[in-house]
Structure formats: structure tokens, C-alpha cells
C-alpha positions as a Markdown table, in Angstrom:
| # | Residue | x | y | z |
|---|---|---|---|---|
| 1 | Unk | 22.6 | -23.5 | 3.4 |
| 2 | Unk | 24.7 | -23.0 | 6.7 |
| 3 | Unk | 22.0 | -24.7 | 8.8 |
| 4 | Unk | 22.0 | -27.4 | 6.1 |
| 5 | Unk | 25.7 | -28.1 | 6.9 |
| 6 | Unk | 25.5 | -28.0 | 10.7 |
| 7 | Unk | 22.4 | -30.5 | 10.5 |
| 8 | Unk | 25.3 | -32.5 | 8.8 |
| 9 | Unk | 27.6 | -32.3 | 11.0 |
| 10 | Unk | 25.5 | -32.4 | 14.1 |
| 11 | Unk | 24.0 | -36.0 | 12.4 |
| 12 | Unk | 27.6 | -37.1 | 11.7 |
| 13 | Unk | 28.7 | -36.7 | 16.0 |
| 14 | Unk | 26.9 | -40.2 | 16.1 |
| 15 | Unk | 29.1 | -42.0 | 13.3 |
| 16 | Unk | 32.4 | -43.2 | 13.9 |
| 17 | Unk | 34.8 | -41.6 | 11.7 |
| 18 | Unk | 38.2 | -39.6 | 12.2 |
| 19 | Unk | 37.5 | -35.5 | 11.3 |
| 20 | Unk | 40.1 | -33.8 | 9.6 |
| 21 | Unk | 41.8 | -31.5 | 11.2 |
| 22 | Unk | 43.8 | -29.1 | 9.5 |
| 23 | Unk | 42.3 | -26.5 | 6.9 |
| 24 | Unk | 44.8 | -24.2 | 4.6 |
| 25 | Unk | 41.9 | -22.1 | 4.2 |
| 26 | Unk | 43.3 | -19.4 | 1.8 |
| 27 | Unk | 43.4 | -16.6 | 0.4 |
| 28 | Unk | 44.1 | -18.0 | -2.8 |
| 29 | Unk | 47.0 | -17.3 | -5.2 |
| 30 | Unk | 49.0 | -17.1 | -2.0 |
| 31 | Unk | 50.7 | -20.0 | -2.4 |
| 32 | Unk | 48.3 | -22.5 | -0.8 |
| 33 | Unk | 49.2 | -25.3 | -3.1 |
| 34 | Unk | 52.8 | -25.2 | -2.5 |
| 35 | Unk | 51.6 | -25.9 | 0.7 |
| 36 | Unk | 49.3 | -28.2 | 0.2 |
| 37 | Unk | 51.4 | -30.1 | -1.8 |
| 38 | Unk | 54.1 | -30.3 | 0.5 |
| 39 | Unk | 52.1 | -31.2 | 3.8 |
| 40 | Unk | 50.8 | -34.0 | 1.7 |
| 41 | Unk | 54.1 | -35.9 | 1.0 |
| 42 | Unk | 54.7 | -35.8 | 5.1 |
| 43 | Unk | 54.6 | -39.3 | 6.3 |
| 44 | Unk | 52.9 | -38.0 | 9.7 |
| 45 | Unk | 50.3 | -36.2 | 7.6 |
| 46 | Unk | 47.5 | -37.3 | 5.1 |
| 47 | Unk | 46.0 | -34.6 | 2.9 |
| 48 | Unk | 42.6 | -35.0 | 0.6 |
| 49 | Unk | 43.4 | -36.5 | -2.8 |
| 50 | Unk | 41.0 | -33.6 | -4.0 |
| 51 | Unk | 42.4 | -30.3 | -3.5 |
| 52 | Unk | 40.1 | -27.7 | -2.6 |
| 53 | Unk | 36.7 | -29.6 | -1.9 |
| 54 | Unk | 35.3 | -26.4 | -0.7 |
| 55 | Unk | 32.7 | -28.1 | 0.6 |
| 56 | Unk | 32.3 | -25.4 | 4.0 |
| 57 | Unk | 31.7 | -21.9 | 1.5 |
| 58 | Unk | 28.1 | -23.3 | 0.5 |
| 59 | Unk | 27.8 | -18.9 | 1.2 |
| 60 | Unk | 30.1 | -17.6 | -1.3 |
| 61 | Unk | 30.0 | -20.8 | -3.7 |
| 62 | Unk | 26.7 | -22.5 | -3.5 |
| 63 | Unk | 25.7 | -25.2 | -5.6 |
| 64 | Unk | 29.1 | -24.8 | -7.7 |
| 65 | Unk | 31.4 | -26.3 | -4.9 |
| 66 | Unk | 33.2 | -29.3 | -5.7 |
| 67 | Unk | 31.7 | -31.1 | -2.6 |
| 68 | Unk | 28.2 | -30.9 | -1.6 |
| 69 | Unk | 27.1 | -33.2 | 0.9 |
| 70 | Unk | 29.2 | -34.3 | 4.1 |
| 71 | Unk | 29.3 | -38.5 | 3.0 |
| 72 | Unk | 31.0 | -37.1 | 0.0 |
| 73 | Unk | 33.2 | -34.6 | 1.9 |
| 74 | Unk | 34.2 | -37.5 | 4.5 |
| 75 | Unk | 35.0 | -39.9 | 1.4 |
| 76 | Unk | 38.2 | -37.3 | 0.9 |
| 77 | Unk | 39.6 | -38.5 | 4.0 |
| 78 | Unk | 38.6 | -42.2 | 3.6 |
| 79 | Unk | 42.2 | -43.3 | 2.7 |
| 80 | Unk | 44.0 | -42.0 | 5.9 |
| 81 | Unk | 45.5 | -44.8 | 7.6 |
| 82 | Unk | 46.6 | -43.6 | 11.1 |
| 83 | Unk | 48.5 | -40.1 | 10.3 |
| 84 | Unk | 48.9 | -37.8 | 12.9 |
| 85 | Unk | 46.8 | -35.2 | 11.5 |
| 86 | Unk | 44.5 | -35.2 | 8.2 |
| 87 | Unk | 43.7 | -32.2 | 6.3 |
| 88 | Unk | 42.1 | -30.0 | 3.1 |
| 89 | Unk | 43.3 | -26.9 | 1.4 |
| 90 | Unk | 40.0 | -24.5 | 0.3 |
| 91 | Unk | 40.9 | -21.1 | -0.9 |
| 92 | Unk | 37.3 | -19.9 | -0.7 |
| 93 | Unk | 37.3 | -20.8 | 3.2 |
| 94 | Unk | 38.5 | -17.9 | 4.1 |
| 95 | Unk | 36.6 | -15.0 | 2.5 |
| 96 | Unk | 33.3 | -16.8 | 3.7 |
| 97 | Unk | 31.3 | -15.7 | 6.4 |
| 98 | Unk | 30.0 | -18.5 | 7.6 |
| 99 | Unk | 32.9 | -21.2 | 6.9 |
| 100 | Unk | 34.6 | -20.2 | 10.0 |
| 101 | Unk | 31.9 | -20.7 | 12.4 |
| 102 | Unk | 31.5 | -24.1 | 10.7 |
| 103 | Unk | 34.8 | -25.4 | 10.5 |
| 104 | Unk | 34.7 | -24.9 | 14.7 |
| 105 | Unk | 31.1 | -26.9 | 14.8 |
| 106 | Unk | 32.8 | -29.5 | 13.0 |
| 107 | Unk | 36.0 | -29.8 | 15.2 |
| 108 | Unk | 36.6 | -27.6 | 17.5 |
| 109 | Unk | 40.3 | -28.4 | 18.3 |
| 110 | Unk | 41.3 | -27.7 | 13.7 |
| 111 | Unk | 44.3 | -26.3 | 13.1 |
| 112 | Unk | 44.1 | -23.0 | 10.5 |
| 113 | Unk | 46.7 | -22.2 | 8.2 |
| 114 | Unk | 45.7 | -18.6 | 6.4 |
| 115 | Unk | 48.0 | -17.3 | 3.5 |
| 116 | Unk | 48.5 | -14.2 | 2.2 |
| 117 | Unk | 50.0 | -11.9 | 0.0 |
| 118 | Unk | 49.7 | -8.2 | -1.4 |
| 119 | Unk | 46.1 | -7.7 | -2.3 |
| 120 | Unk | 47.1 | -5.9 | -5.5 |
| 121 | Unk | 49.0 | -9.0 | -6.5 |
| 122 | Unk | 46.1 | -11.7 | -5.1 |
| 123 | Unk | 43.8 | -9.8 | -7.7 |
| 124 | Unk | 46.2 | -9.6 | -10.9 |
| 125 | Unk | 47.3 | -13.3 | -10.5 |
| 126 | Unk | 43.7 | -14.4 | -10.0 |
| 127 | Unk | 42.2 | -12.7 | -13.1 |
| 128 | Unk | 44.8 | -14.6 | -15.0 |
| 129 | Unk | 43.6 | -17.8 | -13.3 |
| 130 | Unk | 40.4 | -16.8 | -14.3 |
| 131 | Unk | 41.0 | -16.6 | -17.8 |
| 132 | Unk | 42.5 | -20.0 | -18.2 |
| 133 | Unk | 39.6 | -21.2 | -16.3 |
| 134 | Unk | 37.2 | -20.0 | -18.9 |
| 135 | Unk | 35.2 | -18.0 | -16.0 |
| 136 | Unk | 36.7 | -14.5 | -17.0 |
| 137 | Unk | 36.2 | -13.1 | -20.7 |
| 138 | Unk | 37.2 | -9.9 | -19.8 |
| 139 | Unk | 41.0 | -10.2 | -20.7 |
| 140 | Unk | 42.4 | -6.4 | -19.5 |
| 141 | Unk | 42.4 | -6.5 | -15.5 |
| 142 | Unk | 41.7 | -3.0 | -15.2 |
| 143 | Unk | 38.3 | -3.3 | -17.1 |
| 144 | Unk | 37.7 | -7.0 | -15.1 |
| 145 | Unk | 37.9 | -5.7 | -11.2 |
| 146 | Unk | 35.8 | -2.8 | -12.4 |
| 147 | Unk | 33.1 | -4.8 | -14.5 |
| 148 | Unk | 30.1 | -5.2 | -12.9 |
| 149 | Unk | 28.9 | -7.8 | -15.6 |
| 150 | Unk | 27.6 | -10.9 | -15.2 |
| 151 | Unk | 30.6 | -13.8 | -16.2 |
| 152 | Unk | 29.2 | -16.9 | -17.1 |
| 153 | Unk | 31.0 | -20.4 | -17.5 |
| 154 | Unk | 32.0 | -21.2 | -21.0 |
| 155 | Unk | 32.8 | -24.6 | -20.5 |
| 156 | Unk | 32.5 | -27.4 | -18.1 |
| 157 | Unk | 29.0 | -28.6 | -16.2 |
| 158 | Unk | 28.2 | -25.6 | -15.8 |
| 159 | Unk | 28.0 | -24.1 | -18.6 |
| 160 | Unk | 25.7 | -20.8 | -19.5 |
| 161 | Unk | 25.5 | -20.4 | -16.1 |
| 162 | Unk | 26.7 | -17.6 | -14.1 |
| 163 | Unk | 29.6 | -17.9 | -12.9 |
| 164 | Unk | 29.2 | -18.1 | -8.4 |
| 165 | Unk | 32.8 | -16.3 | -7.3 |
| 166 | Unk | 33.5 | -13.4 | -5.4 |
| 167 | Unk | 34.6 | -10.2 | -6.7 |
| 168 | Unk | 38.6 | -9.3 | -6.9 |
| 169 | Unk | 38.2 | -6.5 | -4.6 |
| 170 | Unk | 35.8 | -8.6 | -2.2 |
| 171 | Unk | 38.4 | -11.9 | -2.1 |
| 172 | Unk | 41.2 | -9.8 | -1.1 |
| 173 | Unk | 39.9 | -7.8 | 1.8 |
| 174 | Unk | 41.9 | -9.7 | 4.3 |
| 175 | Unk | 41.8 | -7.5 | 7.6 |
| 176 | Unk | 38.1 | -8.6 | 8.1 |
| 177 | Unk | 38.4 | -11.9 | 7.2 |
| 178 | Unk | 41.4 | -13.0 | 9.1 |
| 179 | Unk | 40.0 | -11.3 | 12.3 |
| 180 | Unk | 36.6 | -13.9 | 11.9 |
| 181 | Unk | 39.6 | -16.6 | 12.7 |
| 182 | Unk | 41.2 | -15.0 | 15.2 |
| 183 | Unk | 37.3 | -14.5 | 16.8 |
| 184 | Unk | 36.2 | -17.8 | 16.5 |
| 185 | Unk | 39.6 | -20.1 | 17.0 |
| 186 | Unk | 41.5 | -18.2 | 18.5 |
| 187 | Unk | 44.9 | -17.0 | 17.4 |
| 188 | Unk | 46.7 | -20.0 | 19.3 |
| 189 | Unk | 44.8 | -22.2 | 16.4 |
| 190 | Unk | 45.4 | -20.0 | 13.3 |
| 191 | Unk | 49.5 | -19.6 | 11.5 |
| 192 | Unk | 49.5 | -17.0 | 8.8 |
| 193 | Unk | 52.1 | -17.4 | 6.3 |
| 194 | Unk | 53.0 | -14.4 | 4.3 |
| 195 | Unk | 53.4 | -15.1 | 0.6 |
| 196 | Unk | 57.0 | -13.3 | 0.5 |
| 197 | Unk | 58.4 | -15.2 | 3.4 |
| 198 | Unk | 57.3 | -18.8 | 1.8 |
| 199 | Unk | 59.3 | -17.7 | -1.5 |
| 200 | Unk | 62.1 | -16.1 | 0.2 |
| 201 | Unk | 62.4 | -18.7 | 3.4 |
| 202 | Unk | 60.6 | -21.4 | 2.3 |
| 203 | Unk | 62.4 | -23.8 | 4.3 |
| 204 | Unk | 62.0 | -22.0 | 7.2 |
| 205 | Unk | 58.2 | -21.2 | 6.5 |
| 206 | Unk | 57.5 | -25.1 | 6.1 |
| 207 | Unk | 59.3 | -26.1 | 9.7 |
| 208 | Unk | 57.4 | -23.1 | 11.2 |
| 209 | Unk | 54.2 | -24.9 | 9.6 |
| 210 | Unk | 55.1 | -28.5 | 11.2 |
| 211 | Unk | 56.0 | -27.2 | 14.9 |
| 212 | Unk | 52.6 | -25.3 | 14.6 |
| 213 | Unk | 51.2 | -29.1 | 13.8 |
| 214 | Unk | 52.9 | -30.5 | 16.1 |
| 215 | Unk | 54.5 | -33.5 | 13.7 |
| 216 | Unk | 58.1 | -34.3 | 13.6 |
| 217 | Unk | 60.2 | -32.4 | 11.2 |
| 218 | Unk | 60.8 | -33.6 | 7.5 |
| 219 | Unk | 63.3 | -32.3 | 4.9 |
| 220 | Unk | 61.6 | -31.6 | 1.6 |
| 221 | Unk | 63.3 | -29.6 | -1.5 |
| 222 | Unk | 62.8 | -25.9 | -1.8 |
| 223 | Unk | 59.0 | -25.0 | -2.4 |
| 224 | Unk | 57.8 | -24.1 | -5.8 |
| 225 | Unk | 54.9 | -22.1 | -6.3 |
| 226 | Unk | 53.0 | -22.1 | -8.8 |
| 227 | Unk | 53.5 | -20.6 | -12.4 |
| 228 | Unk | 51.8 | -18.2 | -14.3 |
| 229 | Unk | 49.9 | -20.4 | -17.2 |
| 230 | Unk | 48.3 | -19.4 | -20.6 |
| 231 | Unk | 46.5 | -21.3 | -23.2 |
| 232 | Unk | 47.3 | -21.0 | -26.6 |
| 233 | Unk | 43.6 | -22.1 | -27.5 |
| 234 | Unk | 41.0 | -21.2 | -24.6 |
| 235 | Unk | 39.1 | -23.7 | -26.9 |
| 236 | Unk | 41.1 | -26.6 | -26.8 |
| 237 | Unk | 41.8 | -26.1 | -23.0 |
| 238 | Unk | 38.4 | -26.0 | -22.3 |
| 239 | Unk | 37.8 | -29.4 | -24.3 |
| 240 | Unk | 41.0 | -30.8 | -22.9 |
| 241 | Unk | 39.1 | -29.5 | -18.9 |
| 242 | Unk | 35.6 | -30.4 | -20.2 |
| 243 | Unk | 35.7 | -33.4 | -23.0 |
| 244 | Unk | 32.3 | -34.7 | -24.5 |
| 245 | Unk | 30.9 | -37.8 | -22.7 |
| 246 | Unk | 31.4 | -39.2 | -26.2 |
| 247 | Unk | 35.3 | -38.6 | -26.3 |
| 248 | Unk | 35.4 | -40.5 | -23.1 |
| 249 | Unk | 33.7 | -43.5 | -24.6 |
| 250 | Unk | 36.0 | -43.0 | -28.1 |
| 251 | Unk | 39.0 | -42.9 | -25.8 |
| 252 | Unk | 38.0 | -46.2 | -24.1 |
| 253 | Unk | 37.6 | -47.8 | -27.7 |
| 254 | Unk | 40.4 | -46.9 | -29.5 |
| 255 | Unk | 43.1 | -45.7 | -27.2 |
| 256 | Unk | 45.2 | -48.0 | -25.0 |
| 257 | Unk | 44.4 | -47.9 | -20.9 |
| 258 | Unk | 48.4 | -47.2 | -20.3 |
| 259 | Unk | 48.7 | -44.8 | -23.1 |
| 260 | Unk | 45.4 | -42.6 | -22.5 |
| 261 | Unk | 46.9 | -40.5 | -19.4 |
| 262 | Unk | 50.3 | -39.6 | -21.5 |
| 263 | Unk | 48.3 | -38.9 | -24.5 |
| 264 | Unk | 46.1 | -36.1 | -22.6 |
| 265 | Unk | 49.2 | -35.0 | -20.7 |
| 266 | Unk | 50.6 | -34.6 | -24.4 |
| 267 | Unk | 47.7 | -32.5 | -25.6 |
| 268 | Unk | 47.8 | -30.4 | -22.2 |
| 269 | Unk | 51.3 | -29.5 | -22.3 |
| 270 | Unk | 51.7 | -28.5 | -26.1 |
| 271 | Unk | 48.4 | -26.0 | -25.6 |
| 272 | Unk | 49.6 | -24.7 | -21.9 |
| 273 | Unk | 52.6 | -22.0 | -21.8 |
| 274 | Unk | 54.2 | -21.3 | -18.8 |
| 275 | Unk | 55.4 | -17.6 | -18.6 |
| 276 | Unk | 55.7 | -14.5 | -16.3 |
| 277 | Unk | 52.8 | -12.8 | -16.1 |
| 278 | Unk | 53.4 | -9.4 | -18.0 |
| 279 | Unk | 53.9 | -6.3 | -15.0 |
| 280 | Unk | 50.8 | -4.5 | -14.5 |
| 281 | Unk | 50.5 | -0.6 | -15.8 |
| 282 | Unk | 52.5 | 1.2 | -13.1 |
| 283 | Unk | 49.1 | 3.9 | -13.2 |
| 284 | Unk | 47.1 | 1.4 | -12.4 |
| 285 | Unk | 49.2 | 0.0 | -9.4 |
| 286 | Unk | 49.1 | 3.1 | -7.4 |
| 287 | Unk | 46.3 | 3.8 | -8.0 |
| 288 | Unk | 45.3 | 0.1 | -6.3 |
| 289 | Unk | 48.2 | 1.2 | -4.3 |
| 290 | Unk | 46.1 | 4.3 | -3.1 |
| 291 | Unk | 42.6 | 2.3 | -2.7 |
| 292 | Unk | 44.2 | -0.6 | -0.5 |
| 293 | Unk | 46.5 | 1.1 | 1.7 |
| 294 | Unk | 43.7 | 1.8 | 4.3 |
| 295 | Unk | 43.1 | -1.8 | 4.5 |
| 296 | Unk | 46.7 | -2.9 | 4.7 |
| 297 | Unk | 47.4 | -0.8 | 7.2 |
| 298 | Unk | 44.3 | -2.5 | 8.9 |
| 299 | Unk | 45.7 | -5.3 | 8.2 |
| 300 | Unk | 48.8 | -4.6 | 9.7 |
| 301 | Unk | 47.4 | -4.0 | 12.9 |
| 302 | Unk | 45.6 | -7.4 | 13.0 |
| 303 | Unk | 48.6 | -9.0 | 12.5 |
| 304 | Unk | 51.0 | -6.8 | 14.9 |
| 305 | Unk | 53.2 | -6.5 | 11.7 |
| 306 | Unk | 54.3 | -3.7 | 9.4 |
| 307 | Unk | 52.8 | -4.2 | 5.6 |
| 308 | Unk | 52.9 | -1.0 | 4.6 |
| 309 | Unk | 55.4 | -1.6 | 1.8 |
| 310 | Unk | 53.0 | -3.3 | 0.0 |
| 311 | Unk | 51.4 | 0.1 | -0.7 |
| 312 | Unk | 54.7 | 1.6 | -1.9 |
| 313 | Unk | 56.7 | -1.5 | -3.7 |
């Protein structure tokens, strides 16, 4: 599959077109869509209308990424109209092996932003992504990160098929892969933006981001990341995410063009709650706590900064 994509991009080099060149590669539940969001409303910069194409983690995501092919992947960018710089956000970039290598073979002068944020809490908000996703059935987290079982999609095209996503513990190893970045751009080319500092400094955090970019600065509100969401049906979410070709075509018939997107916004807010997510069992945590503190520590040392409380908060 990697040799598939540098054919791509090696047939691409003689086809006029702008790159991208800025990639918020992850980890995910680290706040990359604040982010992303953010960058995109910068005059100087033009992010993808699709958020997290993925379309470099053809290791870790196969045939289940969003973008497949590179004409569909340049089609994300097509709406740039002289920005300064033009970017994605891909969570799964950055606990692929190969996407690093590829992102340089593609243009060697990107830009990396890498996020992170306490492996314990990457892996408890992403099971709860999970299960509003419909790719996790398992609903306790303990039992989840220690399952071995097969998760297969419930809904969407998909379906019956086995779910293609790393592991919990696997996604947030982050020593490793934020070292492959630092290898292969260089850590001139990479900012890493801890998840505390955007909540506590976000202000800060996002100027930090656009000297790194070199673009002018822009005042934007304070950044709000995302909230913890639960369904009250998984059913009707999964309907509301996947509808029957049918619907669409009963939809077109009966329901006004201007008051189709309000009525599915209607549907989508009355079944989604927004809510903390309920504090993991303190035995649980340390004993996480315990198992990760070897890698923070490593983790530490890549990034010549003390972590360590992570293993003791």
C-alpha cells in the first residue's frame, strides 16, 4: 500500500498543482480539532473542507480511510485561492509507520503540528468516541483496552465488517511515534502542543502555532475543545450517521431543500447529550498510572520536558 501511494505521488511531480503543506497529524483526542478549526478561519490559511482525510495511514487504516486515491485527496485542497499555507488535520498520521516517510516524499518542506495529552486520558476519551461511533460495543473501558475481540462496525458502509483501528494502548504510545517525526523532518519542522497548555493558554498556544507557520498573527476567541458526547439511542445515531439510500430520496420528495439541514440538526441534537465524562475508577488509574510511566518518562526525554505528573495526577 505504501509503494501504492509513493507511485502517486511520484506521478503527481509532473501535474501542476499547489501541495498542502501543513499536517496536524495527531494523536487524537488531543485537541486536534480545536485546532483545526481555528487555523481554518485564518485568512492566511486554507484548511480541507473534510477533516481528517487520512488518506497517508493506508498502514494502520487501509481500505477504511476516508480518502483513497491521491485525485481524490488533491480535490480537498481544490478551493484554496492563494493562502499562504494549506493544510489537513489526520489523527491516525501519527501512530502510522509509514505516514511519516510519506508525508516528506510528498513535500519535503510540510510543516508538523503533533498533539498530545496524558495517555491514560487519550485512551478513556477515545473509548467514549468509540462508542458513539458505533465501532466499540464493549461499554466498560477497563474490559475494552483489555479485549482482544474482534469489533465490528454496526452501522455505516461498512457494516459487519471489522472494524480497521488501532488498539488503545497501541495509539497512545507516543515516545516512538513522535521520535519517527523528529527522524525524518527534523525537529525544526515538527511543534508539539501539549493538551494542558492549549486549555490552560490557549491563546498563547495558537500564536505559538502561527509564528511556527510563519503567517501574520490573528485574534480569535478562546479555544474550545471538544465535549464529551452520548447518544441517547445508539440506534437512532447510527441512522441519523448512516440513513437508508431510501430516506435520502423520501427526504428529497417530501421535505423542503431549506428546511432538510435544520430538520436533521433537530433530530441530532435532541438524541446527542453533552456531558462530562464520568472519572475513571481511581484502581484502575494507577494501575494505567503504573503501566505507562516507563513510557512517559520516555517521553519526557524526547521532548526535553518533565511529564512525569502525568503518572501521579
Amino acid at each position: 500500500m505504501a509503494l501504492f501511494i509513493s507511485y502517486e505521488i511520484a506521478f503527481s511531480e509532473s501535474i501542476q498543482m499547489r501541495k498542502p503543506d501543513v499536517f496536524i497529524v495527531g494523536g487524537p483526542k488531543c485537541g486536534t480539532t480545536s485546532l483545526y478549526t481555528y487555523l481554518k478561519q485564518h485568512p492566511d490559511i486554507f484548511m480541507s473542507e473534510i477533516k481528517e482525510p487520512q488518506y497517508f495511514a493506508a498502514d494502520t487504516l487501509r481500505y477504511q480511510r476516508r480518502i483513497q486515491t491521491l485525485p481524490e485527496y488533491m480535490d480537498c485542497f481544490a478551493a484554496a485561492k492563494g493562502e499562504e499555507r494549506i493544510g489537513e488535520a489526520s489523527t491516525a498520521y501519527l501512530g502510522s509507520r509509514g505516514a511519516a516517510r510519506e508525508l516528506k516524499k510528498f513535500n519535503p518542506n510540510a510543516r508538523i503540528i503533533v498533539m498530545l495529552r496524558n495517555p491514560i486520558d487519550v485512551m478513556y476519551s477515545l473509548h467514549s468516541e468509540r462508542l458513539f461511533s458505533n465501532m466499540e460495543h464493549i461499554r466498560d473501558f477497563g474490559h475494552a483496552i483489555n479485549s482482544t475481540e474482534t469489533r465490528t462496525w454496526r452501522t455505516g458502509p461498512f457494516r459487519k465488517q471489522p472494524v480497521i483501528r488501532m488498539g488503545y494502548r497501541e495509539v497512545s504510545r507516543f515516545s516512538e511515534q513522535l521520535q519517527r517525526y523528529f527522524e525524518v523532518f527534523g525537529r525544526e519542522s515538527v511543534h508539539v502542543i501539549i493538551y494542558e497548555d492549549l486549555k490552560m493558554h490557549c491563546e498563547a498556544v495558537y500564536d505559538r502555532v502561527l509564528n511556527f507557520l510563519n503567517v501574520r498573527p490573528y485574534s480569535q476567541p478562546s479555544i474550545k475543545l471538544n465535549a464529551n458526547k452520548r447518544a441517547r439511542s445508539q440506534y437512532l445515531q447510527a441512522f441519523l450517521d448512516h440513513p437508508p439510500r431510501w430516506i435520502h430520496g423520501a427526504m428529497r420528495s417530501l421535505v423542503p431543500d431549506k428546511i432538510r439541514p435544520s430538520l436533521v440538526r433537530g433530530f441530532y441534537k435532541a438524541n446527542v447529550v453533552t456531558e462530562p465524562r464520568p472519572p475513571m475508577d481511581e484502581c484502575l488509574r494507577k494501575r494505567l498510572q503504573k503501566e505507562y510511566e516507563q513510557e512517559v518518562v520516555q517521553l519526557s526525554a524526547v521532548l526535553q520536558r518533565d511529564l512525569t505528573a502525568w503518572c501521579r495526577a
